[in-house]
N, C-alpha and C positions, 0 to 999 in steps of 0.2 A: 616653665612647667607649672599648674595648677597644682593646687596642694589639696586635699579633701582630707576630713578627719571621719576615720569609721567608727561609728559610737549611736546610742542611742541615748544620750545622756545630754540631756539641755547645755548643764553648768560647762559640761567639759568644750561641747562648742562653744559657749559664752567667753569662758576661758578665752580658748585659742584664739577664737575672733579676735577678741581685745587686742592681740600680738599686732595686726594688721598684716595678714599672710595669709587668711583663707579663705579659698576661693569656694568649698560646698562640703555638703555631707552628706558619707553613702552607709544605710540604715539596711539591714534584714531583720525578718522573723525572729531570727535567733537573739539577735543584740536587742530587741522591744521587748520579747520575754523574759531578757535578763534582766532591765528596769522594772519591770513589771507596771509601764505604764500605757495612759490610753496613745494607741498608734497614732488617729489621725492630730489627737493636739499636740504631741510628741513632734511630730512633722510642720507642722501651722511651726509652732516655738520655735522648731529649728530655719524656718521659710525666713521665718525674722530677722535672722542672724545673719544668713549667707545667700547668696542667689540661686543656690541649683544644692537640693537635698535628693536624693534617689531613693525611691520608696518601692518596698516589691512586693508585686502582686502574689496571691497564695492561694490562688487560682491555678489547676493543672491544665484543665483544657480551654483551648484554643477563646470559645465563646464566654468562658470565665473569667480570662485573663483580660480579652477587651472591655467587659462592660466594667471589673474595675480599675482600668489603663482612664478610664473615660471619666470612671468617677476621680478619679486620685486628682487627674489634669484642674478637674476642676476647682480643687482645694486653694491652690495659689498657682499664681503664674510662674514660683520656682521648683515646684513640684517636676523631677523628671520619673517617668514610671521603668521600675524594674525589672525585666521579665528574664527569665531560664534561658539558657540556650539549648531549648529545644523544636522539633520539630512544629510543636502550637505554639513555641514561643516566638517560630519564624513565620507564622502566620500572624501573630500576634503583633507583632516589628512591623510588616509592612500594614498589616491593617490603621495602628500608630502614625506613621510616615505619612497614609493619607490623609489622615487628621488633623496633622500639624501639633500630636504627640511628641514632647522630648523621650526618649528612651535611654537606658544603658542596659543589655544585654550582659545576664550575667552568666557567673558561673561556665567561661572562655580555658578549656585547656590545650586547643590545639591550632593551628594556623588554618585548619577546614573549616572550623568552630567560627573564629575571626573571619574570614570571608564573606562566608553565610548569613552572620548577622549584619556584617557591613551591605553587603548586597541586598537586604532586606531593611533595610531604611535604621539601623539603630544608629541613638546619636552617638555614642558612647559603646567600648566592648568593658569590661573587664574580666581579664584573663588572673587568674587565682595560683600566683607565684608560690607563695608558702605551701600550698596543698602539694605542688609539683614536688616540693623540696622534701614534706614529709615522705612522699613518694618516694624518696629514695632519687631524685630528678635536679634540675638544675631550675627555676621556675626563670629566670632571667633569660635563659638562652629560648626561652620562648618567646618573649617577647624581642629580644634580636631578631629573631626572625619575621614576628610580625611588623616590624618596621620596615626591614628591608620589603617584606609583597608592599607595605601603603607607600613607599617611596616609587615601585612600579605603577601601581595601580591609583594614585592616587584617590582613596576613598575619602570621604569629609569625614568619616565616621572619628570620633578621638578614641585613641588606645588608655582605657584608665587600669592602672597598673594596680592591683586589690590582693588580699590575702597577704599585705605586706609584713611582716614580723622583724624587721631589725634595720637599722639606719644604713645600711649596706644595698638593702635594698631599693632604697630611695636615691641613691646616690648613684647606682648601675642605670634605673630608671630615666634620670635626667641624663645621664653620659648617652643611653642610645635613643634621647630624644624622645620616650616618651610623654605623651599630651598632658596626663592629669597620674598623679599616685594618690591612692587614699590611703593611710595612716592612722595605727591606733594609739588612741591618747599616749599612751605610755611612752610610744617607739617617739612622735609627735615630740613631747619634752623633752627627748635628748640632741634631737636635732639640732637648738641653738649651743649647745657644750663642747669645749673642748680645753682641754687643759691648758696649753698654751694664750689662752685668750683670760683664761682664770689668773695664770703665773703671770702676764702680762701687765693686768691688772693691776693685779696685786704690787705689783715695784712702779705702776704709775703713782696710785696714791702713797705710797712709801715715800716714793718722793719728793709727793706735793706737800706731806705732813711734815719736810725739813724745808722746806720753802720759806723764807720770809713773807708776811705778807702784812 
């Protein structure tokens, strides 16, 4: 499974990268406003670090959302463009596909949702777990089900698992075979922990410190 960190924050992919585990970073509106810095060198920074950053378009209609799918592509060659899953977003998708556009289609909460953009040339779906869960929802039993149609259907499309909020989540995601999960710094750092690997540790060097040597 790919691992992506969601963030807009350079240092914190710089970070993670350094780990040797990540494979991209997926960026919105929301998390650029919250650095408050400029989008396209925020993106170029992160192009540096990782192969495949997803950047979303903020464009509503259809002809907005291409010309900047078209502009973004042409930023770096890891640039994948971001679009809604909606109705111009699925014009948008295949118009992409013709192009030889990477895509990930966002904003995925239903298994109609995920078809549609797979059928419509996206490279990537993400379907938005955590939002299902504040819902009062199960966000994982969505994506069980999105696996089960790509194991009939096989689409090339990858299922990237987003809206993630807790290491529980990333751990359902690889059990039902999900392609890629993206991950926020925070959830991200707790991943390598566990207490037994700490207590572990801890009585190896205990030991080595009564060692002759």
């Amino acid at each position: 499974m790919k691992l992506f960190l969601d963030t807009a924050n350079v240092d914190q992919v710089a970070e993670i990268a350094s780990w040797g585990v990540l494979d991209g970073v997926t960026t919105n509106p929301s998390l650029v406003a919250k650095e408050g810095k400029d989008f396209k060198e925020t993106v170029l920074r992160m192009c540096a670090l990782v192969p495949c950053v997803s950047a979303q378009v903020t464009a509503t209609e259809a002809e907005g959302m291409k010309k900047q799918a078209v502009e973004y592509s042409k930023w770096h060659k890891h640039v994948v463009v971001k679009v809604p899953m909606t109705v111009e977003g699925l014009k948008t998708l295949r118009f992409c596909k013709e192009k030889g556009i990477k895509t990930n289609c966002t904003l995925v909460f239903s298994v109609a949702q995920a078809v549609l953009a797979a059928k419509a040339g996206a490279s990537m779906i993400s379907p938005f777990v955590g939002r299902i869960d504040d819902a009062g929802g199960d966000g994982m039993l969505l994506i069980a089900d999105i696996m089960k149609a790509w194991e009939h259907y096989k689409f090339p499309t990858e299922v990237l698992v987003a809206s993630t909020r807790k290491s529980e989540h990333i751990l359902r995601a690889a059990v039902l075979g999900a392609h890629i999960a993206t991950i926020p710094y925070a959830v991200f750092k707790e991943l390598p922990m566990h207490p037994l690997t700490d207590t572990g540790l801890k009585k190896f060097m205990d030991d080595w410190t009564k060692t002759k040597r």
